[in-house]
Structures are given as structure tokens and as C-alpha cells.
C-alpha positions, 0 to 999 in steps of 0.5 A: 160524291168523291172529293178527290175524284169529282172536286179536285180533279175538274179544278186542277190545272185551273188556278182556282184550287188552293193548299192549305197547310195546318199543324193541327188535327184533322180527319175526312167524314165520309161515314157516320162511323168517322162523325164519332172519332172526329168528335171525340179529336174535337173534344180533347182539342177542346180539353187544350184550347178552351177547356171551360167549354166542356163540362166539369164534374161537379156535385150538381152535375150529372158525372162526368167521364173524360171530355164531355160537352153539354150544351147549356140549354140541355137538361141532363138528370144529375144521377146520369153518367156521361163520357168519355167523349159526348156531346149533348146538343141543345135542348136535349133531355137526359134522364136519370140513370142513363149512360151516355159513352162515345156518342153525339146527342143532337138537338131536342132529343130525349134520352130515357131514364136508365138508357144506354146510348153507347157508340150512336148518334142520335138525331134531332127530337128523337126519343129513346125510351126508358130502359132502352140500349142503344149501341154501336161497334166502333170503327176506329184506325189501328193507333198502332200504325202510323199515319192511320186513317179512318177506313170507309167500310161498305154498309153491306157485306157480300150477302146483304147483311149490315156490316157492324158499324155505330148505330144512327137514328135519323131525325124524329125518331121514337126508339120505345122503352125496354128495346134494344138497338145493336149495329143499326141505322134508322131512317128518320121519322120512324115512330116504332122499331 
């Protein structure tokens, strides 16, 4: 479905759509890759606007890099390395010596102790196992072109191959420990990989 094809266009001319004009930050979210860049916009608009809601490094908490949110439910190890721009869902568990950097952790997940998460979004009550890597490559418009804007890349190439994108498990997923997860999309409910 397209916003501007099958949304604004049956509406226009009816009186029924309307403008909306900001001054602050804003983005589409058509690919997961966009779910990354938007949260790490949010995050520093958080930085501004209301700083007490990002998490502060501190000696009892894990280390925090840059803008980073756990949610105050999460159990996070504090020998853990967060940031820059993460969000911890709540009831999520991080365990010690893991490296959580440019990812959205949702809800009642568990991050294994020294696991690197790194460019993914991990779904509700998943597992990544001890030891484990989990990556993405990011898919980020040029900061060098003006009015840059997120490209909406194909999932496959011409011959059927993922194009490399961020990694994205699904809902229940168990990613088991020593396992390494490049440019991958898991459907939910997958108990091995």
C-alpha cells in the first residue's frame, strides 16, 4: 500500500484531507531499515526536549554511549555496553558483556551474555543466545545531499539474492548461542537458525 497512491489520491478534491505543516523532524517508515534512522532522530530529539527520559551513564549502570533508552522494567547487566542510539523495550534482559549499538530492542527479549546486536531490531520475547552476533548494514541517505531522504531499496536483487539491509527478527524468535546473523530477516516463531 502507498500513501500517496492509494490514500491521497482517492481522498483529493473531497474536502476530507488536510495539511499539516511541523517545523520539527520528520521521516516516512516504509522499510525496517527506516525504523533504525527514525529511532536514532527520536532519540536526539529526546536529548533536546526531554533528556531525563534517555538513560544516563552512570557507576551503576551498564555504559552508556550517546542516546540511549531503557525502559525501567529492562534488566540490563551493568559490565554491558549501550549506544549510540538504542532503545531497550520493557521487560527486556541484557546480559553481561553484551554490545548493543544503532538497534531497537522490544519487548520481553533477552540478549545473551557477550552478544553483539549491532544495526537489528529484535522482536518481542526473542533470544539471542550467549556469544552470538547479530548485524545489519545500515541503510542511511547521504547527510551530504540536501533534502536527503531514506531510499526504499528492494528486499532482492535481480537474481534473488537479500540485498544487504539491517537484520530483523520476528516476534519468539531463539537466535542460539555462538551463532552469527549478517543481513538477515527472520520470520517470527523460528526456534533455530
Amino acid at each position: 500500500m502507498w500513501l500517496e497512491r492509494d490514500v491521497l489520491v482517492p481522498i483529493a478534491g473531497t474536502n476530507s484531507a488536510f495539511l499539516h505543516l511541523t517545523n520539527n523532524w520528520w521521516s516516512q517508515i516504509k522499510t525496517a531499515g527506516s525504523a533504525i534512522y527514525a529511532n536514532r532522530h527520536f532519540l536526539a530529539l529526546y536529548n533536546k526536549s526531554n533528556p531525563e527520559r534517555l538513560t544516563k551513564d552512570t557507576d551503576k549502570s551498564p555504559k552508556i554511549i550517546g542516546d540511549v533508552f531503557i525502559h525501567e522494567t529492562a534488566v540490563v547487566d551493568p559490565s554491558a555496553v549501550l549506544g549510540p542510539n538504542v532503545s531497550i523495550g520493557k521487560n527486556v534482559k541484557v546480559g553481561a558483556g553484551a554490545r548493543i549499538r544503532e538497534s531497537i530492542v522490544l519487548g520481553n527479549s533477552t540478549i545473551g551474555e557477550h552478544s553483539l546486536v549491532i544495526y537489528s531490531v529484535i522482536g518481542w520475547n526473542s533470544c539471542v543466545g550467549d556469544w552470538s552476533r547479530v548485524e545489519g548494514t545500515p541503510e542511511d541517505p547521504n547527510p551530504n545531499k540536501p533534502f536527503a531522504k531514506m531510499d526504499n531499496n528492494p528486499l532482492f536483487n535481480t537474481s534473488g539474492q537479500l540485498n544487504p539491509s539491517i537484520t530483523i527478527l520476528g516476534s519468539h524468535v531463539k537466535v542460539p548461542s555462538e551463532v552469527i546473523l549478517l543481513n538477515s530477516i527472520v520470520l517470527p516463531h523460528k526456534e533455530q537458525i
